[in-house]
C-alpha positions, 0 to 999 in steps of 0.5 A: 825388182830382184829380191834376194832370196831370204836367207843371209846377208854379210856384213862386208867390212870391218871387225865383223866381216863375212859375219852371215846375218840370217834374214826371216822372210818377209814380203817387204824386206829388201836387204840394201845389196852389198855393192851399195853397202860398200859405197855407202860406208866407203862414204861414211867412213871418215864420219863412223869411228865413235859414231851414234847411229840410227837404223830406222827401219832396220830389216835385216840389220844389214846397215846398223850392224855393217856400221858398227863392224866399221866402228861406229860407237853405237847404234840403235836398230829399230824394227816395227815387225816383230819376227824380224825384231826378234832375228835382230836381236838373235843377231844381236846377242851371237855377235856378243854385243852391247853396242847394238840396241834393238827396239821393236817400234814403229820408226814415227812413234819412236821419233815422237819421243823425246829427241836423243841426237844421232851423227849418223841415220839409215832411212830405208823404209819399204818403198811403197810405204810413203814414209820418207819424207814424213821420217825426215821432217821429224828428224829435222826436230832435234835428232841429228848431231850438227854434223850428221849425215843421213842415209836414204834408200828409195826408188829409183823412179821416185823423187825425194822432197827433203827441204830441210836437207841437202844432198851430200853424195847420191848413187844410183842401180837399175832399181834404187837411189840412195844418197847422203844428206845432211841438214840444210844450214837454217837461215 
């Protein structure tokens, strides 16, 4: 798989735009690429304006910050490691922004507490993490909006159980698969 070099990414739209975001390096960090940034939020947009979001597993901030440049009201970024915590809310704070949270958290422990819905979640942990299914199930638990949608990075040869979801949109690169789902309707 090609990593970018460790350096900056950019956010590609919206009021911060060509904003650079430095990004520490770290061994499991794959920022998601701009190609596939520009197909998710041309997808979200209907949905981002006041928006709530959740970045899990937030890296290099790519994701939680691209949303809120596109108008998502809010969004909570948390990160487990905490170098790239710490980048994250030096972000955070050049940007001059108090609609961005950064938490340094383990995304399961974090899920664990009392649930606080959510109309738009980023699911990108490390591929060989095994953490995928596990996040969404509890999500499942009272942590998405009736209408939410939920953003999923994993790879591409790798075959995703989500049954309380279903699949919205779904893109594919070489490496990754990445989709939107949204909550299964309960019977």
């Amino acid at each position: 798989m090609r990593r970018r070099r460790p350096g900056a990414v950019r956010i590609i739209g919206g009021e911060w735009r060509g904003t650079r975001l430095i990004v520490a390096e770290h061994a499991q960090l794959r920022p998601t690429t701009d190609r596939v940034r520009e197909t998710v939020f041309n997808w979200l947009a209907p949905v981002l304006p006041g928006a709530r979001c959740l970045d899990l597993f937030a890296g290099s901030g790519a994701l939680g910050f691209e949303a809120v440049s596109r108008g998502a009201a809010y969004c909570d970024l948390i990160e487990h490691d905490a170098l790239l915590a710490s980048a994250l809310e030096a972000a955070r704070t050049r940007l001059r922004t108090h609609r961005v949270s950064v938490q340094s958290a383990d995304a399961l422990e974090f899920l664990a507490r009392p649930p606080a819905p959510y109309d738009v979640v980023f699911v990108d942990p490390p591929f060989d993490s095994g953490l995928h299914e596990a996040v969404l199930e509890r999500l499942a638990a009272g942590w998405l909006r009736p209408h939410a949608l939920i953003y999923v990075e994993h790879a591409r040869d790798r075959t995703l159980a989500a049954p309380d979801y279903a699949l919205h949109r779904q893109g594919r690169t070489r490496e990754v698969c990445y989709q939107l789902l949204v909550p299964a309707p309960r019977a």
